[in-house]
N, C-alpha and C positions, 0 to 999 in steps of 0.2 A: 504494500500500500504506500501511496506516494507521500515525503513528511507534512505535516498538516493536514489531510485529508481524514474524513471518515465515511467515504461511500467508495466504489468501485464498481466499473461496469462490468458485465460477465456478458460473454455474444457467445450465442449457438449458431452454427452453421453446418449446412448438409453439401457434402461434394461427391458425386457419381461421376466415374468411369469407366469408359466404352473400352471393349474389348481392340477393337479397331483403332482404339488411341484416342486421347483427348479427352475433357471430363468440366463439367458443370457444376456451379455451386451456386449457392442463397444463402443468405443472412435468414436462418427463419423465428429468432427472437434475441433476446437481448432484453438483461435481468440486472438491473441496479442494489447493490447488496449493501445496507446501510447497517454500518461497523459500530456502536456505543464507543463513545471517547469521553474519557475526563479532560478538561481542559482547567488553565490558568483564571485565576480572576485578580490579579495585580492592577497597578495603575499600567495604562498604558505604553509607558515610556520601557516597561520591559518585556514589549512584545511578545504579548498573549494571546495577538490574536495568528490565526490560520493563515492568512498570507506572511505573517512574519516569522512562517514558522515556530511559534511558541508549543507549550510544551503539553502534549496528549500524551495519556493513556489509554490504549485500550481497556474497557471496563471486563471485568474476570472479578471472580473472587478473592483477590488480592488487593484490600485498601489498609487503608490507615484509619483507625477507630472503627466506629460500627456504621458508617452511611459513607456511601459514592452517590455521586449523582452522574448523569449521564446531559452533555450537553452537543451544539453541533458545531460549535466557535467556540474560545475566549470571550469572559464577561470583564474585560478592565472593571478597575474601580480602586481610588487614593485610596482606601480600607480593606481592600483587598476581601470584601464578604456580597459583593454586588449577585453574584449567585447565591449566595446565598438566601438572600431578600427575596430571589425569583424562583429560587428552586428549593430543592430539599439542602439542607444545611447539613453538609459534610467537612465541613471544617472542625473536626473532632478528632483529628487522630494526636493536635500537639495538647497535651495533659496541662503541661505547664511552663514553665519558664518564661513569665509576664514581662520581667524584669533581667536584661541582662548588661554585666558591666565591660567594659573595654578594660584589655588588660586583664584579665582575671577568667581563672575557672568558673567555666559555667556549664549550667546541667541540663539539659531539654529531655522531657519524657513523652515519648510517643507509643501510640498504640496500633502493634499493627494483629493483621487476621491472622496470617502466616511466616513462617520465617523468611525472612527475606534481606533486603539491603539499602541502606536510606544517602541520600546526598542531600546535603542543606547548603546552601548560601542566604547571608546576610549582608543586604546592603550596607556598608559598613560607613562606606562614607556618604551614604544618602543622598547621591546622585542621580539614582530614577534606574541605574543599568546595575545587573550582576555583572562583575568582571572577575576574574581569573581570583583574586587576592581574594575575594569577598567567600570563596570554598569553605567553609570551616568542617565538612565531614566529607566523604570520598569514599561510599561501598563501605559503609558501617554495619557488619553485618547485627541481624536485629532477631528476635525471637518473638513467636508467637504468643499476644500480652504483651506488659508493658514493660517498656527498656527506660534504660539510664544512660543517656550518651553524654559522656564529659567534653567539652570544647574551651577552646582560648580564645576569645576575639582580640585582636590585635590592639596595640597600647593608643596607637594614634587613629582614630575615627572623628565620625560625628555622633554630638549627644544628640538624642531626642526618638521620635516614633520614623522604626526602620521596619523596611519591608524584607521579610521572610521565606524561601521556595525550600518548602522540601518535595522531593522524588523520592518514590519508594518503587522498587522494582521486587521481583520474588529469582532473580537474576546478579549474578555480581557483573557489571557492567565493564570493569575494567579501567574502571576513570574517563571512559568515553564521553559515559551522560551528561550532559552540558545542563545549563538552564533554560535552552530553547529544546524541539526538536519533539520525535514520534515517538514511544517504544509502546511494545506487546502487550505490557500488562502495568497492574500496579496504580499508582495515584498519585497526581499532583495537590502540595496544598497552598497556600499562598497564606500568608500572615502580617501583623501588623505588632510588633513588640517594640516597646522603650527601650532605649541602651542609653544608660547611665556611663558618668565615672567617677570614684574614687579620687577623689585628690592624694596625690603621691610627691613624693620631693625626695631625690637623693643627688647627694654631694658626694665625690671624688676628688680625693688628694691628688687624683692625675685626670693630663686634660684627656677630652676624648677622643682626639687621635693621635697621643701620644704613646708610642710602643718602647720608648726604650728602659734602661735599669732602671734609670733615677724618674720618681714621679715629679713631672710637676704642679703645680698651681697658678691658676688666674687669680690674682688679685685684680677683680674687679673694683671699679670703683664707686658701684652702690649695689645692693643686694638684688639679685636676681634669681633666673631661678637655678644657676649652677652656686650662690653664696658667693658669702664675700671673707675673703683668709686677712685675717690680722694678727702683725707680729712676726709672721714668717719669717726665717732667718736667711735672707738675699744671698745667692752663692755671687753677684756680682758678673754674671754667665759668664762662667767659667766654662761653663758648655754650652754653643750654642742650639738655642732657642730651634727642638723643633717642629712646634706650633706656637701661633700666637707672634706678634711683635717682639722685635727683638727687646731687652730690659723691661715688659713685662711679666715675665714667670719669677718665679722663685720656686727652690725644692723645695717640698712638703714636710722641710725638718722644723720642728719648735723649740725655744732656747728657755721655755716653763718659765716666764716671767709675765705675757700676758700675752698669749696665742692663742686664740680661737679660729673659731667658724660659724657664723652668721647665716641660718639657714637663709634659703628667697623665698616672698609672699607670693608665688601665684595667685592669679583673680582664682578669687571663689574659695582658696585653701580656707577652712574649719576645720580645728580639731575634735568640735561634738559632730561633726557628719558622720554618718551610721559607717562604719561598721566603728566609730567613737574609742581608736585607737591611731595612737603616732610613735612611730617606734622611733628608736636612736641607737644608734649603735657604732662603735669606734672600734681598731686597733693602735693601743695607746703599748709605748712603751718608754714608760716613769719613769724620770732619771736623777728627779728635783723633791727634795724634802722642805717644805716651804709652810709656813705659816699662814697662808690662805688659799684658798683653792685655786687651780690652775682653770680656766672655762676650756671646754674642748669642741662642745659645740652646743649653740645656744638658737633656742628657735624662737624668736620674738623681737623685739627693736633693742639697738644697744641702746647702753645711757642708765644711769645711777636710779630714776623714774620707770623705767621702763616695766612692762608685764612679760615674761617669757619662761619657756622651760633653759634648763641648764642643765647638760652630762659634763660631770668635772671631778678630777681626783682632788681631794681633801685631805690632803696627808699629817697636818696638824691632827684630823681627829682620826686618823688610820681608816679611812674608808672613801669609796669612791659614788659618788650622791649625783639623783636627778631630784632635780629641785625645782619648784616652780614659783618664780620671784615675782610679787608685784610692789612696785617700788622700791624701797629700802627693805623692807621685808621678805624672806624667802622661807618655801617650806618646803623641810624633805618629803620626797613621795617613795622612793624607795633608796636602800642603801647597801652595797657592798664590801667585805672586810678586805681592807686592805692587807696583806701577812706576805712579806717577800717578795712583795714584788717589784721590788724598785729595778732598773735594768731590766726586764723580764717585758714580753711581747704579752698582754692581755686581749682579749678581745670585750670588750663593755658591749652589753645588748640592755637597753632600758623600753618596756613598752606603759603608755600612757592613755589613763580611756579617757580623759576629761573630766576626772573627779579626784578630790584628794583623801 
């Protein structure tokens, strides 16, 4: 059957034979066979319908949840349930997953009839088309009843309501199945899910396309979202610079009199934003017995007034404190014993939900 189609002609014809040579025919009927096809109900922009090739199944007892319908085109529609409204509502095979984040594991549970094999794309960057990136499953084989398929959608997208294709076939397709196109059996569904993100911030002692031993640092000169290094001890480049402007890196060494690292405010960063945790975490190796704490890295504005958290060894009281200052006032939130480690490579991991 041709891709997009669901009808096919079939012709009968009679041809006789003379002994003497030579033979006669007619066309004596011709039988149009109309095939049941699941089809797309996306918005438009990612051709669902039959001349654009979008994406049929033949109807068989292989869907996803418990209802197929049976259509003769693509029903576009920005919600992607336009068939639905007109026909029987088979958009039941994705269980759940309402909410999915960028960056992050994520769960999608689907229900299919048979064993079989699912491919999902999510428009990631909510541009109207699936493109190649947008794949997040490939021949996921699936069992009869409900599955748990874990996926990663990528760090960099777009927030908001994305559209959804999954294919299910009862076939391992080979990674052929695209998001347009024909196959034998099985269901297309089309969906409408939010993707969220997490606000995240991490900082490197090295820049990011720096490969060699010695790490360096951007001292930038206001906080962003790679931070800003204060105190760093200037090698004077001794070695040159191989990223960034020449005389601005410094090595990533600290001389423990007053070296930090100033996280950067991304728009929208909260630390009560659900999932209401911000971690910290350093490799410090203490070399300085010192009377006040050394900061190592501080998430909040500098300045004697300021509100922020602090990860900092405190070797006056033997122990290494995340503290959360406002003003002149600081409280510990948690604390670890300091016992030998002076010279000693530590790794500090500190995590903070938003309460003390």
């Amino acid at each position: 059957m041709p891709s997009g189609q669901s009808t096919t002609r079939f012709e009968l014809r009679l041809t006789f034979s003379w002994p003497s040579g030579g033979s006669v025919g007619n066309l004596v009927d011709a039988v149009w066979l109309q095939v049941d096809c699941d089809y797309g109900d996306a918005a438009s922009t990612y051709g669902v319908l039959a001349t654009n090739n979008g994406p049929a199944h033949v109807v068989t007892t292989a869907r996803l949840g418990a209802q197929i319908d049976r259509e003769t085109d693509g029903v576009p529609g920005v919600n992607a349930n336009t068939d639905d409204l007109t026909s029987v509502d088979d958009e039941d095979g994705l269980l759940s997953g309402s909410t999915w984040s960028l960056g992050d594991s994520n769960v999608l549970v689907v229900q299919a009839s048979t064993p079989g094999f699912l491919n999902v794309w999510v428009d990631v960057g909510r541009d109207g088309v699936f493109q190649a990136a947008d794949r997040i499953l490939t021949d996921s084989a699936v069992v009869a009843g409900s599955n748990n398929l874990s996926f990663v959608l990528p760090f960099v997208g777009s927030t908001g309501n994305s559209t959804v294709c999954l294919r299910y076939t009862t076939n391992n397709t080979g990674g052929t199945l695209g998001p347009l196109g024909y196959w034998p059996n099985g269901e297309v569904e089309d969906h409408v899910v939010p993707i969220i993100q997490i606000p995240r911030m991490e900082w490197r002692f090295d820049e990011y396309e720096w490969t060699g031993i010695n790490g360096e640092v951007i001292n930038s000169a206001t906080p962003g979202s790679g931070g800003t290094a204060s105190g760093g001890v200037s090698t004077g480049q001794a070695q040159p610079a191989l990223s960034g402007a020449s005389g601005t890196c410094s090595f990533g060494r600290f001389d423990g009199v007053n070296d930090r690292v100033l996280l950067g405010s991304p728009a929208g960063f909260d630390v009560a934003y659900p999932p209401n945790r911000l971690t910290m975490s350093a490799w410090i190796r203490h070399r300085l017995i010192s009377s006040a704490e050394q900061l190592v890295i501080v998430r909040g504005q500098a300045g004697s007034g300021s509100s922020r958290l602090e990860l900092a060894p405190f070797t006056r009281a033997g122990r290494y404190e995340l503290r959360q200052r406002r003003g002149s006032s600081a409280i510990t939130i948690g604390a670890a014993v300091l016992v030998g480690d002076l010279n000693s490579w530590v790794h500090l991991a500190a995590v903070y939900d938003g309460t003390v």
